[in-house]
N, C-alpha and C positions, 0 to 999 in steps of 0.2 A: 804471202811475201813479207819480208820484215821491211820495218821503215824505216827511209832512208836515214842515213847518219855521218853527213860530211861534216866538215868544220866550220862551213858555212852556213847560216839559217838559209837564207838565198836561195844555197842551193838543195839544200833540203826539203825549200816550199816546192821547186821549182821539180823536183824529180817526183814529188808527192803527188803533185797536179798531174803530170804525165802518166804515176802510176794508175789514179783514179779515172784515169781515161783508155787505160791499157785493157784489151782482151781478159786480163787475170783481174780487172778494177770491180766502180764500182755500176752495176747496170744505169742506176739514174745519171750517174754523170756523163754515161758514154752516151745517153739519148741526148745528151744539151745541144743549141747551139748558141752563136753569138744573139739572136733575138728573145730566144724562150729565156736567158736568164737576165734580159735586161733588166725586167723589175726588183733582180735581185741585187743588181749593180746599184739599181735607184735607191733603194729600201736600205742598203750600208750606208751611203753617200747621206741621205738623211739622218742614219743614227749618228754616223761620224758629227755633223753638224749639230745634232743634238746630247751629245756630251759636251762639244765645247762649250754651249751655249750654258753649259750646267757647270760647268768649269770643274767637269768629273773626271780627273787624268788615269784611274785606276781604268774604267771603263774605255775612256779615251782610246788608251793603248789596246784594247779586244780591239773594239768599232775600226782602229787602223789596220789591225791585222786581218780581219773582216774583210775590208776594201780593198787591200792590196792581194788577197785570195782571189777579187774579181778579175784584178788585173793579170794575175798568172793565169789563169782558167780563158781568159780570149785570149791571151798570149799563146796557150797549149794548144786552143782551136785554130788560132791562125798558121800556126807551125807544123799543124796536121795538112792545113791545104798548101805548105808552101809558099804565104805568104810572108811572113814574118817571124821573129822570133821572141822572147822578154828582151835578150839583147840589144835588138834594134828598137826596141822600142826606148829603153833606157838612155841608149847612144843617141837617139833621136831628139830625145828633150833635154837630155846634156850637150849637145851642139848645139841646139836651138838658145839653149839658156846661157851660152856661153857667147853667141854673137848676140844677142840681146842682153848683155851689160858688158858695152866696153869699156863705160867708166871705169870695169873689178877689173876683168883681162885683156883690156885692150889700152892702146894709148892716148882713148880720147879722156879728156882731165871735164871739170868745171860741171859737175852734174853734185848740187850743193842737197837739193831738195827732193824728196818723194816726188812731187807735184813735176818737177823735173826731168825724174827716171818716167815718170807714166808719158809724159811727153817725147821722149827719147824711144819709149818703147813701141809708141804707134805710130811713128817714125819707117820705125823699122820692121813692123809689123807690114808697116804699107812698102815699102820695096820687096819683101816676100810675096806678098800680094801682086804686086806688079809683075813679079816675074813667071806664077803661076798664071796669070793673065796670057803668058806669051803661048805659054801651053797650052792654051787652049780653053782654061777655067772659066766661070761666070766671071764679068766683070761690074756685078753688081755689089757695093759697097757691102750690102747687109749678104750676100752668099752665105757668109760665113758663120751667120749666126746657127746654131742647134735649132732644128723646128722642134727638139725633143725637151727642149728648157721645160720649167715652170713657164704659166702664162706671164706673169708678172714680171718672172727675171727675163723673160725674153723680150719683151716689153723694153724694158730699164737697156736691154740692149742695144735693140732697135735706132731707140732713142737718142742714146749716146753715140752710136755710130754718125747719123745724121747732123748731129750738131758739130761735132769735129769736124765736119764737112758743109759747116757754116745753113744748115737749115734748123732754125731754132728760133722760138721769140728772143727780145729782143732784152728781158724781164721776168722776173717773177708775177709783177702784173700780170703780163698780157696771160701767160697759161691761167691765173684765176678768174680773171675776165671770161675766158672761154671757157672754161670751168662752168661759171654759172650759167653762159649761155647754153650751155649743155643740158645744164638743169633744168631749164627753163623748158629745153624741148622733149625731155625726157616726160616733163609735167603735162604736156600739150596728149601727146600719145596714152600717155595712164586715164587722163582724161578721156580720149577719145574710145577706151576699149570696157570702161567702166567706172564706176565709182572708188575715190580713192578709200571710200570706208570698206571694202569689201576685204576679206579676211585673207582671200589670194584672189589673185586673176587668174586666166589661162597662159597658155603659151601663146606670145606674137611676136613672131619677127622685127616687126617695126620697133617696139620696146626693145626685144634684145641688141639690137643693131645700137639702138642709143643709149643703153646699158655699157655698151662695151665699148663706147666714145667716154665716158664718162671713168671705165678704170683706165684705160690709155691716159687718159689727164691727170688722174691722179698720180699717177705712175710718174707722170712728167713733171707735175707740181713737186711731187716728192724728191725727183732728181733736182730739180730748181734748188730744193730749197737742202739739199747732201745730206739728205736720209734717203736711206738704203730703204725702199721700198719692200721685200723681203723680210728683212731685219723688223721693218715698221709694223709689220701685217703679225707677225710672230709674237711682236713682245704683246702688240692688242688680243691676240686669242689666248695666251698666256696670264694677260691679266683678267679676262671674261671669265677662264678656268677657276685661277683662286677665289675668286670672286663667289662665283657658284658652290664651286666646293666647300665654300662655308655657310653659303646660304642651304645646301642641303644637309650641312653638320648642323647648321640650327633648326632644320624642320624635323631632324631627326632625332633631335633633342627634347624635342618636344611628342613624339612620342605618333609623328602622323609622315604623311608621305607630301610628295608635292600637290599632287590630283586633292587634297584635301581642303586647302587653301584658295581661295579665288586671285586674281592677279594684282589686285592690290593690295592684298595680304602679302606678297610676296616682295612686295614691290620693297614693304617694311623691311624685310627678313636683308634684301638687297641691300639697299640704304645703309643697315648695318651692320652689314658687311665690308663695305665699301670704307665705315667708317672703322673699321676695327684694322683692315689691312690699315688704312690712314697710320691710325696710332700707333701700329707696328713697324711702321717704316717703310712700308709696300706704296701700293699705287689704287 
């Protein structure tokens, strides 16, 4: 078959997808469904985020068109089952986006600030809410959250939900205070399953359990204190990278590998690294 050729890219994607799903397509695509390609939904969603963060707009623009390939492809599966269409889907978050700023199309005035519109917008997010309530829906505040988030962003969700809803310390204190109380108990159990010199432990529940009290805090300290927890966690793997990758340009400089070195040899090679990004203007 030849490829489509409207005047629309739109609609171009959009007959392309249908074709690759057609009897005459292509056999991988016609096995998909909405679950088997979610990883592949994930896997854009993260490249897309990761151009920006690279401020790479050539790339940018693929990784978008990439993503939005996802969105026609569950668009084409759901319009196989008669579910839905791209157009309803479209018409759906332009309605939506269109009663959630009436400040732009609507008559209500005095919405001066961001901080403002995000208040306006959970507003209104909550009388949608209410009314899916009538239907039938959960009426549990956090329903709505993805259980398919990241752990941490869904966390940060969690979180935020709850304190709009007036459950929240009272400070930046008190979450460090529990913070360390956390610590404290987390030390008691590492204790209790071994010594803390030992190179690893085993698996314990009890540790994991107060492991996972301890990133929930962080998460929450993080939100306390308006770092994007996500954002925080990325730029510290990001700096661990350069970091490394020069500490292994310098063992490789020298003419040996890492397994060469003992770890305080390394520790050197790190140090100065650390200092050389310094001098460059890094971190």
């Amino acid at each position: 078959m030849n490829p489509p050729n409207f005047d629309s890219p739109i609609q171009n994607l959009l007959k392309l997808t249908s074709d690759l799903r057609s009897p005459e397509g292509c056999p991988w695509d016609r096995e998909q469904t909405h679950l088997s390609v979610v990883p592949h939904l994930l896997e854009e969603s993260y490249e897309v985020v990761d151009t920006i963060e690279r401020g790479d707009d050539e790339h940018l623009k693929e990784e978008l068109g990439d993503l939005l390939f996802q969105i026609t492809f569950h668009s084409q599966l759901a319009k196989e089952r008669g579910a839905f269409t791209f157009e309803d889907v479209a018409n759906g978050v332009f309605q939506k986006l269109v009663y959630r700023h009436p400040h732009v199309y609507g008559t209500k005035k005095g919405i001066g600030s961001g901080e403002e519109v995000l208040t306006q917008w959970d507003e209104l997010k909550q009388k949608e809410k209410e009314s899916k309530q009538k239907s039938g829906t959960s009426s549990s505040i956090l329903f709505e959250i993805p259980k398919a988030l990241p752990a941490i962003q869904r966390s940060e969700k969690i979180q935020s939900k709850v304190t709009k809803n007036g459950f929240d310390w009272p400070n930046v204190g008190g979450v460090f205070q529990k913070f360390q109380e956390e610590i404290k108990e987390l030390e008691v159990e590492l204790h209790s399953q071994g010594k803390l010199t030992e190179k690893k432990l085993p698996y314990n529940e009890r540790i994991e359990d107060e492991l996972g009290d301890l990133f929930f805090l962080l998460v929450n300290l993080s939100r306390k204190l308006s770092i994007d927890p996500e954002t925080c966690l990325r730029k510290a793997n990001q700096k661990f990278e350069s970091r490394f990758q020069l500490l292994e340009t310098q063992v490789a400089n020298e003419g040996k590998t890492l397994k060469d070195y003992k770890l305080e040899e390394l520790d050197q090679f790190w140090d100065k690294a650390k200092q050389i990004l310094k001098e460059a203007g890094g971190k």
